[in-house]
C-alpha positions as CSV (number, residue, x, y, z in Angstrom):
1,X,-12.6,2.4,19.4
2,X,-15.4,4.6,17.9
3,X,-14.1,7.1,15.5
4,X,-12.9,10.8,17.1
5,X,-11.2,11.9,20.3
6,X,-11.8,10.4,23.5
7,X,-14.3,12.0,25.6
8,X,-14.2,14.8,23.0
9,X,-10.6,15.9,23.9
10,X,-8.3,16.9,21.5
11,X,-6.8,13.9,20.0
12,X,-3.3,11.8,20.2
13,X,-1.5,10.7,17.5
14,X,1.3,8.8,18.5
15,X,3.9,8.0,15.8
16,X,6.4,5.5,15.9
17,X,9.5,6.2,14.1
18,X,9.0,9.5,14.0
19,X,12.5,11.0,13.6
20,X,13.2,8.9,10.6
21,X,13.2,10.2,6.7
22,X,9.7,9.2,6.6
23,X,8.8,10.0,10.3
24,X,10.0,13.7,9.8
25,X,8.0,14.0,6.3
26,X,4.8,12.6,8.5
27,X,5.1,14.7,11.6
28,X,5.4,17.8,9.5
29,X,2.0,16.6,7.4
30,X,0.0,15.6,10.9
31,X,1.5,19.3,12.4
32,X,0.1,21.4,9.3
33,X,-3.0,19.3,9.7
34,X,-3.2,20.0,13.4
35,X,-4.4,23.7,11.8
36,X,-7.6,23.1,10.7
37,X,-7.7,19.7,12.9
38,X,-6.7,20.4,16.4
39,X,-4.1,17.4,17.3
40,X,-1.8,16.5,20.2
41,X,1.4,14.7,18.7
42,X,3.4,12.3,20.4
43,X,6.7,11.1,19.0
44,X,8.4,7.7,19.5
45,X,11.7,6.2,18.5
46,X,14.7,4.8,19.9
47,X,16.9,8.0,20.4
48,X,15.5,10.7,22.9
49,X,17.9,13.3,21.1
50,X,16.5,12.7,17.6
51,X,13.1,13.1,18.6
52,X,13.8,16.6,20.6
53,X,15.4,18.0,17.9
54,X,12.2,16.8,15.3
55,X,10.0,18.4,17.9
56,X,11.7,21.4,17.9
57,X,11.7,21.4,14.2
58,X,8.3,21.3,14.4
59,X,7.2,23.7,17.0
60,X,10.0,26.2,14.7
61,X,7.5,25.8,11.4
62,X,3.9,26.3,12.7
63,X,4.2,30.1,12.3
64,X,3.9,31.0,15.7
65,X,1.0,28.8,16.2
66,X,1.2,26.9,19.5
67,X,1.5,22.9,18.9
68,X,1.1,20.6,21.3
69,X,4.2,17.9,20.9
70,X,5.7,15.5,23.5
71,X,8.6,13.4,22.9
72,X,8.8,9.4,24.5
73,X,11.2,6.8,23.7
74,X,9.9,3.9,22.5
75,X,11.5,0.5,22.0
76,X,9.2,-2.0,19.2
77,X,10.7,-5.0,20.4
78,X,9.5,-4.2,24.4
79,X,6.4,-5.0,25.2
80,X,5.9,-2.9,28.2
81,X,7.7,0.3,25.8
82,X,5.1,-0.7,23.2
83,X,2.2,-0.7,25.4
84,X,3.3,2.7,27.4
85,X,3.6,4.6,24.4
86,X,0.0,3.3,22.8
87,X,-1.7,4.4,25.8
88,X,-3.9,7.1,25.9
89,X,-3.6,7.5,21.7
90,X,-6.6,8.0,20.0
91,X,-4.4,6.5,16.5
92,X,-0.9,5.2,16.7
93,X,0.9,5.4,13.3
94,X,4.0,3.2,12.4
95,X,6.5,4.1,10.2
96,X,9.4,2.1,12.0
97,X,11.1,-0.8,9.9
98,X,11.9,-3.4,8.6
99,X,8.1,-3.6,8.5
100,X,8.2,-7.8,7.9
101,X,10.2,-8.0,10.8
102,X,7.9,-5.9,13.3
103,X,5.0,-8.0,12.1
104,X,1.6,-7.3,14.1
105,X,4.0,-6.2,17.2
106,X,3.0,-2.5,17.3
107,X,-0.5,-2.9,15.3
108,X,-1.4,-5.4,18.4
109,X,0.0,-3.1,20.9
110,X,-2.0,-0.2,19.6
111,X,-5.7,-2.0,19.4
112,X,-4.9,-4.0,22.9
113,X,-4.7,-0.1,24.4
114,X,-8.7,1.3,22.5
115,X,-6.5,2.8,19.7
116,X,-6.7,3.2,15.9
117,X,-3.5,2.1,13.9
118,X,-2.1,3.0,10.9
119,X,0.7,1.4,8.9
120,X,2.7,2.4,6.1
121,X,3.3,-0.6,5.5
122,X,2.4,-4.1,7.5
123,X,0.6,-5.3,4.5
124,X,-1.1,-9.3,4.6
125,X,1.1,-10.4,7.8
126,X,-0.5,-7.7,9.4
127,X,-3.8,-8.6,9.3
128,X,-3.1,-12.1,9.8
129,X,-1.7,-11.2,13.0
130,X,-4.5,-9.3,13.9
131,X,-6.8,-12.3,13.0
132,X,-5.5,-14.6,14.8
133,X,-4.8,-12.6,18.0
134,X,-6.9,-10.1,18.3
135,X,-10.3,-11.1,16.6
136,X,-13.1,-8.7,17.3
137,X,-11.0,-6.3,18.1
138,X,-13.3,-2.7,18.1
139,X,-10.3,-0.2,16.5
140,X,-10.4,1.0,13.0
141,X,-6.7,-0.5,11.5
142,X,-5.1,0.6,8.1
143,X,-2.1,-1.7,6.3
144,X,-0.3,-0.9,3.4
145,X,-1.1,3.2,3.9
146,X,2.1,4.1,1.8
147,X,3.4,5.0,-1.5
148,X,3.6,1.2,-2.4
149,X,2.2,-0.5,-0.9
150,X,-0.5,2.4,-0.9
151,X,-1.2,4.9,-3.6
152,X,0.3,1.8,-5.6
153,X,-3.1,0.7,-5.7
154,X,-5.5,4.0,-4.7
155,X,-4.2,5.8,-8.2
156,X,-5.3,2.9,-10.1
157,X,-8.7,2.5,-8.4
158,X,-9.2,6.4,-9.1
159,X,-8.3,6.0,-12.7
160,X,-10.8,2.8,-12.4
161,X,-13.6,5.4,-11.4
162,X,-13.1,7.5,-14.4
163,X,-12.9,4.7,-16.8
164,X,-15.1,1.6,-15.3
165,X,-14.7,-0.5,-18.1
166,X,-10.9,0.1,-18.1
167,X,-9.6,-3.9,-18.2
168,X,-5.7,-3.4,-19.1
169,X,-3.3,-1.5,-16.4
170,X,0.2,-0.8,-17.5
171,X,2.5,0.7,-14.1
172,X,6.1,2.2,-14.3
173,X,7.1,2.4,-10.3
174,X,10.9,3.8,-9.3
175,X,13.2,6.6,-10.1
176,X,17.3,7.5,-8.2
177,X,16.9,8.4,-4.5
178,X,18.8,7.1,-1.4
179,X,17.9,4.1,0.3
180,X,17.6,3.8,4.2
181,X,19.2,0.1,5.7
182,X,15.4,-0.2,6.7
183,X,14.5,0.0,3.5
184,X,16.9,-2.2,1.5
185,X,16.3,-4.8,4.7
186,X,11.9,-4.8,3.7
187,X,13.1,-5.0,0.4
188,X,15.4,-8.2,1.1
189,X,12.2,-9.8,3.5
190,X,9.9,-9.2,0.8
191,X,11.2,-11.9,-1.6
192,X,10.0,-14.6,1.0
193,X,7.8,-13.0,2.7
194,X,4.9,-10.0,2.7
195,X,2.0,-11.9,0.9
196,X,-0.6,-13.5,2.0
197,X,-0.4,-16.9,4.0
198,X,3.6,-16.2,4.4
199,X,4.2,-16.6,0.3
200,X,6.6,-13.4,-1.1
201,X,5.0,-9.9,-1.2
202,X,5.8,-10.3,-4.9
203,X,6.8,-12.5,-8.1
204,X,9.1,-10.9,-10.4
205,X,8.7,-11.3,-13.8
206,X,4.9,-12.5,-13.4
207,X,1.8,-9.8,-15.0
208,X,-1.7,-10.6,-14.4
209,X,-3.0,-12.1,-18.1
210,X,-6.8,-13.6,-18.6
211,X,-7.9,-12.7,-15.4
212,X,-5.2,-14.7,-13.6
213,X,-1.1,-14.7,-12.5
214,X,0.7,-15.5,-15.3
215,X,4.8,-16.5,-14.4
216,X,7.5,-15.6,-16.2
217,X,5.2,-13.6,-18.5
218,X,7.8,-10.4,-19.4
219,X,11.0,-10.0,-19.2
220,X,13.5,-7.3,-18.2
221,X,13.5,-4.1,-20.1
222,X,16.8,-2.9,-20.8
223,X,17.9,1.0,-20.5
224,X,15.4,2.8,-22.2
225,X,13.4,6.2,-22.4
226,X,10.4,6.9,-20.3
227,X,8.2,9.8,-20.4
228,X,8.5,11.3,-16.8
229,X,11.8,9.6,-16.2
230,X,15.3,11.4,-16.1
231,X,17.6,9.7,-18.0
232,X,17.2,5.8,-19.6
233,X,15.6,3.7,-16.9
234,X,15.9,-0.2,-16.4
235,X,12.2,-1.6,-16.5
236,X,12.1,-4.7,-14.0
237,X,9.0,-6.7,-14.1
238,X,7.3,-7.7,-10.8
239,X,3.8,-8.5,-10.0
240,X,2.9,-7.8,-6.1
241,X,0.2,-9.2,-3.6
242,X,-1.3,-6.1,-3.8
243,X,-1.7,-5.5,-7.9
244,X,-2.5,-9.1,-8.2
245,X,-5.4,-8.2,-5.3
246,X,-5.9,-5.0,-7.2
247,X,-6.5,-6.6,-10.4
248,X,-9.0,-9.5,-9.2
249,X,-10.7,-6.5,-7.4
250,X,-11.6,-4.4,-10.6
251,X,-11.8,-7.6,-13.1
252,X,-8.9,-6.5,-14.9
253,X,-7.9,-8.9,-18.1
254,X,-4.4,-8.4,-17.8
255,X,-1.8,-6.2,-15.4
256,X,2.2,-5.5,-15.7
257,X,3.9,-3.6,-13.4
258,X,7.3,-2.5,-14.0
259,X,9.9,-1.6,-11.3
260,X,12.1,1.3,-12.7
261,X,16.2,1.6,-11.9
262,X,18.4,4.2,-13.4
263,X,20.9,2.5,-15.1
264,X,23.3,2.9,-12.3
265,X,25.2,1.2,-9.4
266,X,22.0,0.4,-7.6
267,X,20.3,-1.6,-10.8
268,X,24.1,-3.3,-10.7
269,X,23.4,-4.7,-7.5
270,X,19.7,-5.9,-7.9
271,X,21.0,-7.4,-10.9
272,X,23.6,-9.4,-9.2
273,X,21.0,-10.3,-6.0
274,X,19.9,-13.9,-7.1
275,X,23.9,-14.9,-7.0
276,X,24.3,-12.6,-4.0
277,X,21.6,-14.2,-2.0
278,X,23.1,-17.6,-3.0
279,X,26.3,-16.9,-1.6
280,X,27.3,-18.3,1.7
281,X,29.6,-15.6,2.2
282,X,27.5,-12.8,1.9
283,X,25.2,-12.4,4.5
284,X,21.9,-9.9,4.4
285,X,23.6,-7.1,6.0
286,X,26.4,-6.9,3.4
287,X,23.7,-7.1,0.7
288,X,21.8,-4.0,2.6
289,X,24.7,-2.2,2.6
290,X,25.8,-2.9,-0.9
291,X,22.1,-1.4,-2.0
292,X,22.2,1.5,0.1
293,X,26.0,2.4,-1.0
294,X,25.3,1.8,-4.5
295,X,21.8,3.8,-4.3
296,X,24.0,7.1,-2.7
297,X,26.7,6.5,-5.8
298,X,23.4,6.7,-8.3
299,X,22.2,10.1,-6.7
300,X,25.9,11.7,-5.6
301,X,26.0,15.2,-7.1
302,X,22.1,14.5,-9.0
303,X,18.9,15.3,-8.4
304,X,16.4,12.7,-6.3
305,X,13.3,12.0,-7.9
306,X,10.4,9.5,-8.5
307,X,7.7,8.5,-10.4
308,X,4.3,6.4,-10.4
309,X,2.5,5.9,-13.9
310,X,-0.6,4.5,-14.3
311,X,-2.2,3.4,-17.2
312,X,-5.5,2.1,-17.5
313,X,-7.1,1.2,-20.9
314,X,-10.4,-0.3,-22.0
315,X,-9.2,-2.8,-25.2
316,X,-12.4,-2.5,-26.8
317,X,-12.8,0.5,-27.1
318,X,-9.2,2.7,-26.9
319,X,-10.0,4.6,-24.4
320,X,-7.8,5.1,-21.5
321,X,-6.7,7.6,-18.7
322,X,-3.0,8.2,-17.2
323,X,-2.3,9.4,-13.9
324,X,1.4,10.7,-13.4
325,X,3.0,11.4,-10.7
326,X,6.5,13.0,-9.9
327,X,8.2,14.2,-6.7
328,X,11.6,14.4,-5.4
329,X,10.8,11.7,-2.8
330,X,8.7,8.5,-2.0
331,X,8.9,9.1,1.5
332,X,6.6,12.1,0.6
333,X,3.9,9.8,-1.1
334,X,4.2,7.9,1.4
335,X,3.4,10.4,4.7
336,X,0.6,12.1,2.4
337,X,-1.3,8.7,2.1
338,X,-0.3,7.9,5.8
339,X,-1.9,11.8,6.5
340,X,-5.1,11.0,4.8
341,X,-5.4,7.5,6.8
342,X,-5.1,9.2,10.2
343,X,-7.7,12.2,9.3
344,X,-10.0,9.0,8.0
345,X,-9.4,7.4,11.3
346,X,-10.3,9.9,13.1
347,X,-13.8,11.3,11.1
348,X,-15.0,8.2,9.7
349,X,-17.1,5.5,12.3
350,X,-17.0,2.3,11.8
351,X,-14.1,2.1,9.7
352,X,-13.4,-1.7,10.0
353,X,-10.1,-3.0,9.6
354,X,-7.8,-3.5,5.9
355,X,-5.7,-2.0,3.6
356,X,-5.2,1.9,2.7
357,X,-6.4,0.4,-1.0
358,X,-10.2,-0.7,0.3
359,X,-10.7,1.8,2.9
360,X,-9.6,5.1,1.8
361,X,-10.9,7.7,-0.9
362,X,-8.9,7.5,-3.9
363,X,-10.6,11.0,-5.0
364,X,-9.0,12.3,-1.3
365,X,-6.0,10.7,-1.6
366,X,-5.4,12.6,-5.4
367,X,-6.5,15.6,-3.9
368,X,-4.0,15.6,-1.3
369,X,-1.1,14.1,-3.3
370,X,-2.3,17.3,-6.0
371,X,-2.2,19.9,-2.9
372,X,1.5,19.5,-2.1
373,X,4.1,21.5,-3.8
374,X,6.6,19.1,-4.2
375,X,4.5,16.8,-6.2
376,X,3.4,17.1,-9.6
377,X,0.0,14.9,-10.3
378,X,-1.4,15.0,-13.6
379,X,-4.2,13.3,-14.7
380,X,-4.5,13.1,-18.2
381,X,-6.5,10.7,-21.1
382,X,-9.8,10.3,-24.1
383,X,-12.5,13.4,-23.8
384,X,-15.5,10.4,-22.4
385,X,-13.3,9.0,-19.8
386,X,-12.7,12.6,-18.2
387,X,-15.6,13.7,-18.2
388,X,-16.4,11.4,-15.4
389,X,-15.8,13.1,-12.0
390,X,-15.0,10.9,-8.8
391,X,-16.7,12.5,-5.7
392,X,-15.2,12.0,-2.4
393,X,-16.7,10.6,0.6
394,X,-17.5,14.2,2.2
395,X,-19.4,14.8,-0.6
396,X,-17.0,17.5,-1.8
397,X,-16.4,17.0,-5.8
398,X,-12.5,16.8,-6.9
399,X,-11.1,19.5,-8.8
400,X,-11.9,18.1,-12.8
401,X,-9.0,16.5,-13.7
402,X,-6.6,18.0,-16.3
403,X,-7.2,16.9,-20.0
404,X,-4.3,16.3,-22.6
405,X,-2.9,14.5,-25.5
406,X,-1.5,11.5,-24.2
């Protein structure tokens, strides 16, 4: 599929999963875009009532503005659904879960019928399952277009811009919000599989040291203070397939990543997991639903939010430059990077085929992540590395970046 509508019509994006947390924070994202870039939307999901009343939640918020909007049940597991749904789409997004479980189902579905794909998550089995079934395929394909897997790695490849010689990234990932089944299910799957070659997506307690994965390398942090956090936060080490990737990419010397729990009921069960998942007795669907009812406990009567840190120092020199990020929701960083893959599907020839990390503008992701009102984004580090502005693809400059004491 070349790049832009077919024929010159107004183009289809088809989303799966669309009446989902996620799915309603993307559909509302593609229908504000649909203002300055005329779209047709086309919602899928499992429950025809779900996706009327998103549609008609939609159609409610464009300000009087007509949008055009269809509704069609889709089911990911039928072929002949699957390939119904994809046809006529100029870009078919996924947002439906347990995203290890779907595999390449809908991404294969999606190039077999000429269209683009983009996937929130997906990540290495993906692409695998693109390579070995549909090889020389024509459309444009986008994995890991999320919050993480996703601006997990596009924040630290803008900071990268604005301080080349950076060779030391420190992450703090997490905050309290609730957790979907599909959710705590890709979360379960992703300690065996997710990485490339079918190895975990992750290793916990491994950091990127010397160029190369280090195991067992940190240990967990107990409650503590973070700046940006709301309350003491449990620091979990865990290096994934994609900051590993990440840090081989910009020849980083060392990387640690920290997952961050509030020292709640949720952190109480991820604590417990290695017994849990040992334990004949319990089976994965009790686990899911111990983590999604310990997750509501955390955030009964409190306020949801989330953060992404970032920081990326040269050793030599001291300099360094923090990105910061905080929302009331991932779901949100997720649709916004999912938003910015679809416009780049759709204006960019020749595309290829990866992840969000390699083919998208860090400087336009920032930008948009910076335009919503619900996130905060700042930017911040020493005078030399902000003086350094990223350009984005289009040629437009970003905004210069905020400068503070760290």
């Amino acid at each position: 599929m070349s790049a832009g509508p077919r024929g010159g019509a107004t183009p289809t994006v088809a989303v799966v999963g669309a009446s989902g947390s996620i799915g309603g924070e993307l559909v509302r994202l593609l229908a504000t875009l649909s203002g300055s870039v005329p779209l047709r939307l086309r919602l899928g999901g499992r429950r025809a009532h779900a996706l009327l009343a998103t549609a008609e939640a939609l159609r409610g918020t464009t300000a009087g503005r007509a949008l055009d909007v269809e509704t069609q049940v889709c089911d990911v597991w039928d072929d002949t659904s699957l390939a119904t749904f994809c046809a006529g789409a100029d870009v078919v997004v996924s947002v439906a879960g347990p995203t290890y479980r779907i595999g390449g189902r809908i991404a294969l579905a999606a190039v077999a019928a000429g269209a683009g794909y983009v996937d929130v998550g997906g990540d290495d089995p993906l692409l695998e399952a693109l390579a070995r079934h549909a090889s020389g395929h024509g459309s444009p394909v986008v994995a890991s277009a999320g919050a993480l897997p996703g601006a997990s790695a596009l924040l630290p490849r803008y900071l990268a811009a604005l301080l080349p010689q950076g060779d030391a990234l420190t992450a703090h990932v997490g905050g309290m919000e609730a957790c979907s089944t599909t959710v705590a299910e890709d979360m379960l799957l992703s300690l065996s599989r997710g990485g490339p070659d079918g190895t975990p997506f992750g290793t916990p307690l491994a950091a990127w040291v010397a160029g190369e994965v280090r195991q067992r390398a940190l240990e967990v942090a107990p409650a503590h203070h973070l700046p940006g956090a709301r309350g003491p936060v449990v620091g979990q080490p865990f290096l994934s397939a994609e900051t590993a990737r990440l840090a081989a990419a910009l020849g980083l010397r060392s990387a640690s990543w920290w997952n961050l729990w509030t020292d709640g009921h949720a952190w109480s069960v991820l604590s417990t997991l290695p017994v849990l998942l040992q334990d004949p007795t319990t089976s994965t669907r009790d686990i899911v639903g111990h983590l999604c009812r310990a997750a509501e406990l955390d955030v009964l009567g409190r306020r949801p939010w989330y953060l992404m840190r970032f920081r990326l120092a040269h050793t030599g020199s001291g300099q360094e430059v923090v990105a910061e990020l905080r929302t009331d929701s991932s779901s949100l960083v997720t649709a916004l990077v999912a938003t910015t893959a679809v416009r780049t599907v759709l204006t960019t020839p020749g595309l290829g085929t990866g992840f969000a990390a390699d083919l998208l503008d860090p400087a336009e992701v920032v930008v948009d992540l910076e335009s919503h009102p619900r996130i905060d984004l700042q930017v911040t580090g020493t005078a030399d590395a902000l003086t350094r502005d990223p350009v984005t693809t289009s040629g437009v400059p970003h905004a210069a970046v905020e400068e503070g004491a760290l």
